[in-house]
C-alpha positions in Angstrom: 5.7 21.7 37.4 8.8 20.1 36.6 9.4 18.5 33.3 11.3 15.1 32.9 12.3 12.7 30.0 11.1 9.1 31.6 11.9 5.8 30.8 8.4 5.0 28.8 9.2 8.4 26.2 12.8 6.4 25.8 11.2 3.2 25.4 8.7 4.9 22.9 11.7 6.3 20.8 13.8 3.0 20.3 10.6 1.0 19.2 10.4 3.5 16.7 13.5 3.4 15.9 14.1 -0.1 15.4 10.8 0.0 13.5 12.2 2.6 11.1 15.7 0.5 10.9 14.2 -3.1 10.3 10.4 -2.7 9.1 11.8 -4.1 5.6 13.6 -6.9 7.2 10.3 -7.4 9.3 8.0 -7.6 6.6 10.3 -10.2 4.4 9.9 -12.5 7.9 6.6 -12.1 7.8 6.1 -13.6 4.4 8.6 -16.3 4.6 6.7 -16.9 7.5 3.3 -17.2 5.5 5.0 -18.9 3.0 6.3 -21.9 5.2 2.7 -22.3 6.6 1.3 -22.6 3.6 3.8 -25.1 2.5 4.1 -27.2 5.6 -0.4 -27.1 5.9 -0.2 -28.5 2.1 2.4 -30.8 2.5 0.3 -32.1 6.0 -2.4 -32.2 4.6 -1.1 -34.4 1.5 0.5 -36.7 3.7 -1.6 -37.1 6.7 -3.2 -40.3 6.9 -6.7 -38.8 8.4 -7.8 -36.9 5.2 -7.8 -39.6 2.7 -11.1 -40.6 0.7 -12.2 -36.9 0.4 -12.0 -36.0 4.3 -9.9 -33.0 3.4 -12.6 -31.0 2.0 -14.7 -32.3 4.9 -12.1 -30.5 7.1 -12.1 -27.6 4.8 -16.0 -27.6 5.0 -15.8 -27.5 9.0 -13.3 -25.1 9.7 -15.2 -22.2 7.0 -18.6 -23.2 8.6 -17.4 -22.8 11.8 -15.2 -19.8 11.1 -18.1 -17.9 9.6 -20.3 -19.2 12.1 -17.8 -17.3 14.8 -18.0 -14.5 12.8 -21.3 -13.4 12.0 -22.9 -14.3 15.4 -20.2 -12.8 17.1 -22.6 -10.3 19.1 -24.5 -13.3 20.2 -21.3 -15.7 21.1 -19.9 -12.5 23.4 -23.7 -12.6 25.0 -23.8 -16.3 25.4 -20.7 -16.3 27.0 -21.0 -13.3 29.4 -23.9 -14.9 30.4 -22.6 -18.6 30.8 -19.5 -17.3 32.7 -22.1 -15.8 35.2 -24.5 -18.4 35.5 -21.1 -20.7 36.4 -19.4 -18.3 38.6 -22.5 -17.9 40.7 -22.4 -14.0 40.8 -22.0 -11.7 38.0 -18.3 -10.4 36.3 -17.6 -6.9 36.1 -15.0 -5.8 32.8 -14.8 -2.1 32.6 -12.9 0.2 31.3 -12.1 3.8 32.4 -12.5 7.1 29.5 -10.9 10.1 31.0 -11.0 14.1 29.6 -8.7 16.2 31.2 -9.6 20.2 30.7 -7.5 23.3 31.0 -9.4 26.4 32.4 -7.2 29.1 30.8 -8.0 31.9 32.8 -5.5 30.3 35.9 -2.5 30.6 33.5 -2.5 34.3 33.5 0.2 36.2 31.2 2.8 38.1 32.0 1.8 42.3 32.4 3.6 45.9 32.8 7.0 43.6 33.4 5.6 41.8 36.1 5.7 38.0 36.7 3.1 36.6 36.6 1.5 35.0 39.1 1.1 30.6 40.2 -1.5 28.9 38.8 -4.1 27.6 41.1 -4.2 23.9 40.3 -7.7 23.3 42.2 -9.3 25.2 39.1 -6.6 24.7 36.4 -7.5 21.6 35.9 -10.8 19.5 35.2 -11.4 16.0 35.4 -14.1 14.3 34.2 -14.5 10.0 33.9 -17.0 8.0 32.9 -16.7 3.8 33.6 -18.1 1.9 30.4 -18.6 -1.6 30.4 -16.4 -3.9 28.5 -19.2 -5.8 26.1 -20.7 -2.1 25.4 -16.5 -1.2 24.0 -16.3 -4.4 22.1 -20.3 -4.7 20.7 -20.0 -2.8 17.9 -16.6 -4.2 16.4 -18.9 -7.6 16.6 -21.4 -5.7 14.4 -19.6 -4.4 11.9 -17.3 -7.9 11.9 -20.6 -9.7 11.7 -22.0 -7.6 8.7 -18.4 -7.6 7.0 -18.9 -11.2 7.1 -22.4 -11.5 6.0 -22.0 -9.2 2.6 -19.1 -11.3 1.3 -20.9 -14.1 2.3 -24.0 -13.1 -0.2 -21.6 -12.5 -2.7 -19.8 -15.5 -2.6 -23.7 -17.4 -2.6 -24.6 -15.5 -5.5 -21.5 -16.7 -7.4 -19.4 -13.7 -7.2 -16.1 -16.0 -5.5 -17.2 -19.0 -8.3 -13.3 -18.4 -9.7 -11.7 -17.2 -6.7 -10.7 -14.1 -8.9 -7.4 -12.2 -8.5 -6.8 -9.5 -5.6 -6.5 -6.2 -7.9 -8.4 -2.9 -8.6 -10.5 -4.5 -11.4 -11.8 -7.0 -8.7 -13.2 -3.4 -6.8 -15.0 -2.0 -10.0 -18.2 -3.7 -8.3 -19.8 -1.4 -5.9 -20.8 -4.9 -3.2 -16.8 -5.5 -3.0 -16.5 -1.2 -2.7 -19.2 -1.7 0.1 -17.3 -4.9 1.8 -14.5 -2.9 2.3 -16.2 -0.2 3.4 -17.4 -1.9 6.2 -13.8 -3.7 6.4 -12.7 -0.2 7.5 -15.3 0.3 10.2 -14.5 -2.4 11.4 -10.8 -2.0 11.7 -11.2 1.4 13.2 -14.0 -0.5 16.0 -11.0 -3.1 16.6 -8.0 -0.6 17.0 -10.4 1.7 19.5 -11.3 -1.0 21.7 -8.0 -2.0 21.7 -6.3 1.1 22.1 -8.8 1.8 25.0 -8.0 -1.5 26.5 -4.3 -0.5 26.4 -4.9 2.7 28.0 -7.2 2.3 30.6 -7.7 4.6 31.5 -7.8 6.4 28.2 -8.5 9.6 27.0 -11.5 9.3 24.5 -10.4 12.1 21.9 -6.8 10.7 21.6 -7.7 7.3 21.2 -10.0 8.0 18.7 -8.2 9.8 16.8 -5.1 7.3 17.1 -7.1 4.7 15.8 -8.4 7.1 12.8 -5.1 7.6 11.6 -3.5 4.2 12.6 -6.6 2.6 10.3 -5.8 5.5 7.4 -2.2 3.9 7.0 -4.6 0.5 6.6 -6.5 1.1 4.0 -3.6 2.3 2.5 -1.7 -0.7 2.5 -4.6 -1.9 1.4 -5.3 0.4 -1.7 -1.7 -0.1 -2.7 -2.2 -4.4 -2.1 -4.6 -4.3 -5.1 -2.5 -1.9 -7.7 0.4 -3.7 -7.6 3.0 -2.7 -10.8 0.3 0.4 -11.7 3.0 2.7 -10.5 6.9 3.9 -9.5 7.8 0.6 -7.6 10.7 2.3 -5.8 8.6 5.2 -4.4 6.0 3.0 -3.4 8.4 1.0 -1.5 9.4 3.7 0.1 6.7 5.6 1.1 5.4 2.0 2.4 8.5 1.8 4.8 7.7 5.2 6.3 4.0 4.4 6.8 5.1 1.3 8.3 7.6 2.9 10.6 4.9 5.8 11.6 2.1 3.5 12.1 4.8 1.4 14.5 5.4 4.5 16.4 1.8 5.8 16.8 1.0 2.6 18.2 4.4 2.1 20.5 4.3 5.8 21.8 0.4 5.4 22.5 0.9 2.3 24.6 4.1 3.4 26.1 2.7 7.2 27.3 -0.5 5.1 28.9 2.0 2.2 30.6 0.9 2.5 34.4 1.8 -0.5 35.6 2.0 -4.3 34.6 -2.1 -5.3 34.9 -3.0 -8.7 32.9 -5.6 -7.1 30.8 -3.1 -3.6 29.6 -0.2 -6.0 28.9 -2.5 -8.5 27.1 -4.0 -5.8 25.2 -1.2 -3.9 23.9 0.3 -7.8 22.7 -3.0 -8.4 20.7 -2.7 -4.8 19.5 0.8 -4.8 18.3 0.0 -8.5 16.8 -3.1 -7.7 14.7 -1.7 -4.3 13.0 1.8 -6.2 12.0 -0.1 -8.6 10.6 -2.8 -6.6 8.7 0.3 -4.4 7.5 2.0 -7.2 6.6 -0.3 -9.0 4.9 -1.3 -6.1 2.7 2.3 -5.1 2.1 3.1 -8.4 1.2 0.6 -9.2 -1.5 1.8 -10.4 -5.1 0.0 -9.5 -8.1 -1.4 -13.6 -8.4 -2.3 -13.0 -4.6 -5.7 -14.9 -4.6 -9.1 -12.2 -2.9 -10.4 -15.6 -1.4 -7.0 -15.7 0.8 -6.7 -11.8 1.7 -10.6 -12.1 2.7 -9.6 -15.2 5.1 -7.1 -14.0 6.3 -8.5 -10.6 7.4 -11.6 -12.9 9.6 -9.0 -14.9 11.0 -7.5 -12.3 12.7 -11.1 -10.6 13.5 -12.2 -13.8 14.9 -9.2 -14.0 17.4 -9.6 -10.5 18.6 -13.0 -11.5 18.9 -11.8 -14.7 20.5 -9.9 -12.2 23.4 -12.4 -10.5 23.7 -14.6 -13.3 24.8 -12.1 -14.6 26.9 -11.8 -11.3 28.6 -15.9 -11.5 29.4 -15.5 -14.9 30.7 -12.7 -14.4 33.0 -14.0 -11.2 35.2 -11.5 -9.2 34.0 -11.5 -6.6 36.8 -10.3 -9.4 39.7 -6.7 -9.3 37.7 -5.7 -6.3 39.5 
């Protein structure tokens, strides 16, 4: 078997690399970024002649009911719509996605005895191969659950009073076990989003390394996320850095991931690995990029937001018969 350095190990290598050389240049875009939204949806808003007499907190009172709407009947929204798409296509949609385990039977490799080569490997029994097809709404079903309960439990606490203030994101705001338990479920449900994704991106996709890929990729989350809340509690300088290289690793787990399993440009692989790419920066970001008068009310809507668009894809995805795209 002969061994070769392709094209998607070198693409691999300078996403990394240009990770590791402008993740700090990166993030401080990301924030101006935020920054100039939040300025510009103010300064609308203030000026725009269709939310005078109180109709801004109309809007306001739309887009969250609507938002949380999305988000805690997401399980039902991706059945509606499956369902809808096939009652208007007139025949029923197939999205599936391919899990792969390759094993090695060690006993064709044999060693080399009493000086003597040894001797080929037989590849009809070096090698097994087992697949298994799994439908796209079973991948995505339970990111929808966890999502929806994520939702629900800071919606109970916001009902019983707890977001009355809209208290400060810090570590004193997590001394009560319901916001221990919100993000609890928080990180199931990052780890449901970055499997299905990384599956998606894959496909086909070995099970164990995706898994495992999204284990770690959602470790270095949470702890961009710890970090978010203890802001000044410690060295600033090797926090920093120890943020840039977990930045710059979770860029090239990711890239190298999507780059080993690029087999060819289909709609649904490239479309994944975009939505992939786009919802770790900005998680990363917006954790890295917290301020010690950053507001929990704005982290927590920020974080649906981007589960309601991947939730949004993933809809679209059921709607469109995915496996027609090639």
């Amino acid at each position: 078997m002969e061994l070769s350095f392709e094209n998607r190990h070198v693409v691999a290598i300078v996403v990394f690399m240009v990770a590791l050389l402008f993740c700090k240049n990166l993030l401080q875009c990301v924030q101006a970024c935020m920054q100039v939204w939040q300025t510009c949806a103010e300064s609308m808003c203030q000026e725009c002649p269709c939310v005078h007499y109180g109709h801004m907190e109309l809007l306001r009172g739309c887009f969250s009911a609507t938002m949380l709407t999305w988000s805690v009947g997401q399980p039902v929204f991706l059945l509606f719509v499956k369902g809808a798409a096939d009652v208007l296509r007139g025949r029923q949609g197939f999205w599936t996605v391919h899990f792969v385990h390759v094993g090695l039977n060690v006993s064709a490799f044999p060693h080399r005895r009493s000086g003597l080569a040894p001797g080929p490997a037989d590849p009809a029994h070096a090698l097994t191969l087992a697949q298994s097809e799994v439908d796209g709404l079973l991948l995505v079903m339970p990111f929808a659950l966890s999502a929806a309960c994520t939702t629900y439990s800071w919606c109970t606490m916001r009902a019983a009073g707890h977001f009355k203030t809209d208290p400060a994101w810090d570590a004193e705001l997590f001394r009560d076990r319901r916001l221990q338990l919100y993000e609890l479920l928080y990180a199931l449900e990052t780890c449901l989003l970055l499997c299905a994704l990384l599956a998606l991106a894959a496909d086909p996709a070995p099970l164990e390394y995706t898994l495992v890929c999204a284990l770690l990729a959602t470790f270095i989350l949470l702890y961009f996320s710890a970090q978010s809340r203890c802001r000044g509690a410690g060295d600033r300088a090797s926090e920093s850095l120890l943020s840039m290289l977990l930045f710059a690793t979770l860029n090239m787990l990711l890239s190298s991931f999507v780059a080993q399993h690029w087999a060819g440009a289909y709609p649904v692989k490239v479309s994944a690995a975009c939505v992939l790419c786009l919802a770790a920066l900005l998680l990363a970001g917006l954790h890295m990029t917290t301020s010690e008068d950053m507001l929990a009310g704005r982290v927590i809507l920020s974080r649906t937001l981007v589960s309601c668009a991947c939730s949004a894809y993933f809809a679209g995805l059921l709607a469109a018969d995915a496996n027609s795209w090639g």
